[in-house]
C-alpha positions as CSV (number, residue, x, y, z in Angstrom):
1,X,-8.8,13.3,13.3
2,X,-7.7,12.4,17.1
3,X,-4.6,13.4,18.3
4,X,-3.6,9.8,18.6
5,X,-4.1,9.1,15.1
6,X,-2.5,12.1,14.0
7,X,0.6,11.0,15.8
8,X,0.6,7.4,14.6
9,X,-0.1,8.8,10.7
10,X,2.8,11.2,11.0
11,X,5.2,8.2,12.5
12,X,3.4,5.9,9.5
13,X,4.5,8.8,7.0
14,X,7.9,9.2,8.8
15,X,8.8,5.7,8.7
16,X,7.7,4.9,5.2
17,X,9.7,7.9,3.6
18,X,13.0,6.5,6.2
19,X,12.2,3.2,4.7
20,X,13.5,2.6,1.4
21,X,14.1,-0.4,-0.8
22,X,16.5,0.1,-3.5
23,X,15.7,-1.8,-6.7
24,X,18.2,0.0,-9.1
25,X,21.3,-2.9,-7.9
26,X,19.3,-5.7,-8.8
27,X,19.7,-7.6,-12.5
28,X,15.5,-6.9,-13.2
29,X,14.2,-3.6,-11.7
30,X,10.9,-3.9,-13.4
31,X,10.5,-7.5,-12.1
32,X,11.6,-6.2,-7.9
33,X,8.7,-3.7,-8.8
34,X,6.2,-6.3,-9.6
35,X,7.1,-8.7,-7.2
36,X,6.7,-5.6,-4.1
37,X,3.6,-4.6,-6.0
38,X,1.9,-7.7,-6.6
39,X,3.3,-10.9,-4.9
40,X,4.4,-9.6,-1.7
41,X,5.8,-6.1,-0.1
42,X,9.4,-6.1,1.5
43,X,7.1,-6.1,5.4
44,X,5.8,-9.0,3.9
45,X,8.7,-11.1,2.4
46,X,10.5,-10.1,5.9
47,X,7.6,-11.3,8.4
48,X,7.5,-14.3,6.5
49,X,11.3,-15.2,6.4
50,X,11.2,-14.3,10.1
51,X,8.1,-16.5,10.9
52,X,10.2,-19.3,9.5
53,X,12.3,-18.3,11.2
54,X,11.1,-18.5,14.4
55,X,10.3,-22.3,13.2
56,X,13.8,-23.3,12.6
57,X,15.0,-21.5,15.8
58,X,13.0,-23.3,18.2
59,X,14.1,-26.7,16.4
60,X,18.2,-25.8,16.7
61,X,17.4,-24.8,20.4
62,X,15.5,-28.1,21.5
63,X,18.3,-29.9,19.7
64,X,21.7,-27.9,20.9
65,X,23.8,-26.1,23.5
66,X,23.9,-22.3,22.9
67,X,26.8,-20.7,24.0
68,X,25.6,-17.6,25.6
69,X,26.2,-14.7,23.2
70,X,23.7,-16.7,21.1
71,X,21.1,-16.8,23.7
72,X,21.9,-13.1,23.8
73,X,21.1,-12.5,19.9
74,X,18.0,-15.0,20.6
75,X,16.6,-13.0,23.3
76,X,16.8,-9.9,21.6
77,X,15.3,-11.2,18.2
78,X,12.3,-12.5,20.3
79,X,11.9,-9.4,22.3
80,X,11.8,-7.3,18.3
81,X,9.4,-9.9,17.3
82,X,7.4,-9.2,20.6
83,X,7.6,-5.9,20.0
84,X,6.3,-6.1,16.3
85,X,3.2,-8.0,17.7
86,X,2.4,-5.5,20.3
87,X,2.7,-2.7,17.5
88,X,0.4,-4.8,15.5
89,X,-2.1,-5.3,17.7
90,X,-2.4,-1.6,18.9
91,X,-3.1,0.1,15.4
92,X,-5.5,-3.2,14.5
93,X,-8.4,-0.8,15.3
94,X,-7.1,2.1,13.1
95,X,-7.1,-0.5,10.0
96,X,-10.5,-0.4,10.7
97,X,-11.2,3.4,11.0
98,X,-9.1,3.6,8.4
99,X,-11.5,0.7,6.1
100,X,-14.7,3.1,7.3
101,X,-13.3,6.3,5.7
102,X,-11.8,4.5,2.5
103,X,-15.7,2.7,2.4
104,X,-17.1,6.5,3.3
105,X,-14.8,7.9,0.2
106,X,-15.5,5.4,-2.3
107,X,-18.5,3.8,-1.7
108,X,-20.6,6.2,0.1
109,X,-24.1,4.1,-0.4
110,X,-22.8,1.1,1.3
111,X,-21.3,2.8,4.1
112,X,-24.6,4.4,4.4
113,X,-26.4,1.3,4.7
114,X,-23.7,-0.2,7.1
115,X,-23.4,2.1,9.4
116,X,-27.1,1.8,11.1
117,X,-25.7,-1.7,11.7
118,X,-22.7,-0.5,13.3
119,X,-23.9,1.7,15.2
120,X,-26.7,-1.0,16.4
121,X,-23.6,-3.5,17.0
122,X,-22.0,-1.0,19.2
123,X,-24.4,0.3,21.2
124,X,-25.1,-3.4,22.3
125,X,-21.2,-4.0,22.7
126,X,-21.5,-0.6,25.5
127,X,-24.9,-2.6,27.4
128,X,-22.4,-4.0,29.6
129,X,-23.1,-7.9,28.4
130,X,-20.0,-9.9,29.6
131,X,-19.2,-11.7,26.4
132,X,-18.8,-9.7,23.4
133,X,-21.7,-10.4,20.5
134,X,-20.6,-11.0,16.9
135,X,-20.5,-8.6,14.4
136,X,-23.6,-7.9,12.3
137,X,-24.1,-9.8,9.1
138,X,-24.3,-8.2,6.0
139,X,-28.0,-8.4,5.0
């Protein structure tokens, strides 16, 4: 494994153990275990109530004077949510690495038969053509 992707798993592993929802106050346990296991996980719930949000933010500011410890909190809930995005987009390729080896693991024949095709795919990508090519097509 890189170096990189060392680092990034050991922050990953870091963060999820620092991170931790406590279900024992809440009236149904067994139901806050469900609903993080099968409807949605707390990242989840949270980038959805902040995508909202966002929505109802941009309404109150088109409609209202802020004083200016509000635009204060506003800047610096835009520059977290910028941040999130950035930290999104930069470990969007390891989802896919990460998607190979759980394909390798656990379905070794159709990771055998895909990776001609990505390798094909990516060795077109590196000919220097301008605009990239779509991805192959299962078939």
């Amino acid at each position: 494994m890189p170096e990189d992707s060392q680092d990034r798993q050991s922050q990953s592993q870091s963060q999820t153990t620092a991170v931790q929802v406590s279900i024992q106050a809440s009236s149904d346990p067994a139901l806050e275990r469900r609903i993080f296991g099968k409807v949605a996980s707390a990242g989840r719930q949270i980038g959805r109530i902040a995508d909202v949000l966002d929505i109802l933010i941009a309404a109150f500011e088109r409609d209202a004077r802020l004083a200016p410890s509000a635009v204060a909190v506003l800047a610096a809930y835009r520059g977290m949510r910028e941040e999130i995005a950035r930290e999104k987009a930069a470990w969007a390729p390891e989802r896919y690495l990460e998607a190979l080896e759980t394909l390798r693991a656990e379905n070794p024949r159709a990771y055998a038969e895909l990776l001609p095709r990505l390798r094909q795919w990516l060795s077109e990508q590196a000919g220097g053509d301008a605009a990239p090519k779509e991805p192959p097509t299962p078939g």
